[in-house]
N, C-alpha and C positions, 0 to 999 in steps of 0.2 A: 525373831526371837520367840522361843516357845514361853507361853504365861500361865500359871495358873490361877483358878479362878478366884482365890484369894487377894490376887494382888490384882486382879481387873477388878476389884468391889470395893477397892480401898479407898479411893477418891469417889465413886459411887454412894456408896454408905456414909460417906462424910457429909457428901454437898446434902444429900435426902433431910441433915438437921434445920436445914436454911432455905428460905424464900427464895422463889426464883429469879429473882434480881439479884442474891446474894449468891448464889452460884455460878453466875456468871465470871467470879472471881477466885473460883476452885478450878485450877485445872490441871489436869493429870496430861504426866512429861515422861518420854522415855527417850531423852534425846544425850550425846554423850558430855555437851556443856549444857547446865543448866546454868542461865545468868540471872542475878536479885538486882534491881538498880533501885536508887533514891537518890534526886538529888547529884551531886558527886560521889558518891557508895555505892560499893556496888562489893556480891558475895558472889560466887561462883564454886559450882557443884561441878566435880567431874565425876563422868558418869560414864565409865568404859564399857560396864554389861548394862547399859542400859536398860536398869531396872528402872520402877515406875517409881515416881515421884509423885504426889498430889503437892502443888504450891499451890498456896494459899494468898491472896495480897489480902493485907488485913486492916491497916489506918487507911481511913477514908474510903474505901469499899465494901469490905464484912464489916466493918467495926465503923459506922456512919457517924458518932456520938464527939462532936467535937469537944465536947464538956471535959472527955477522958482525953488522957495518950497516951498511945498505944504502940505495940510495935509494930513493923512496916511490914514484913512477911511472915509466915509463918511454912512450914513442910512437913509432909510425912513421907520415911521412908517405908514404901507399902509392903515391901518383903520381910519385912519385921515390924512392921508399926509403929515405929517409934517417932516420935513428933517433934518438931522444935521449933523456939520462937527465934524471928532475926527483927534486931536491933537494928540497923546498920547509919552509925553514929560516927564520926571524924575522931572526938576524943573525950568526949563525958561521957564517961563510963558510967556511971552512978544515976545519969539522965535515963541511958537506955535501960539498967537495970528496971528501974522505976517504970518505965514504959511495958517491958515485959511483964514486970510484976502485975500491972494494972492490967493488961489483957489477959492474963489466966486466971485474975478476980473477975473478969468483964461477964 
């Protein structure tokens, strides 16, 4: 699949804000199932043109600070840049917003 060089800098340009320990935990995916697991949860990205994706894991990896909580992953879709946080939560909803909320304060 042909790329251009926008979307190979996208996960590039991201990890460059973070220590090299914490990049270890940014990794860019062009694969046609991307799977989130936690726990029993689990999100799944289907990804037919396998564009790039930078996944992020975020509690307990990027985001070390047990103090906070935080949400479990995070993604960008790199062909447009748009970013998103994942929750991924059984059924308190109002938990994982909170969780979210507090990683884009973080």
């Amino acid at each position: 699949m042909k790329r251009n060089n926008q979307n190979l800098n996208c996960c590039k340009n991201f990890k460059s804000k973070f220590t090299k320990e914490q990049q270890k935990y940014i990794i860019e995916k062009d694969d046609k199932i991307i799977p989130f697991r936690e726990n029993r949860s689990q999100f799944i990205i289907q990804n037919p043109k396998q564009t790039i994706i930078c996944k992020i894991h975020v509690d307990g990896k990027l985001i070390t600070d047990n103090a906070i909580k935080k949400c479990d992953f995070a993604f960008i879709f790199c062909k447009n840049n748009t970013f998103y946080f994942l929750e991924l939560k059984g059924k308190d909803v109002k938990k994982a917003y909170e969780e979210i909320e507090n990683t884009i304060n973080y």
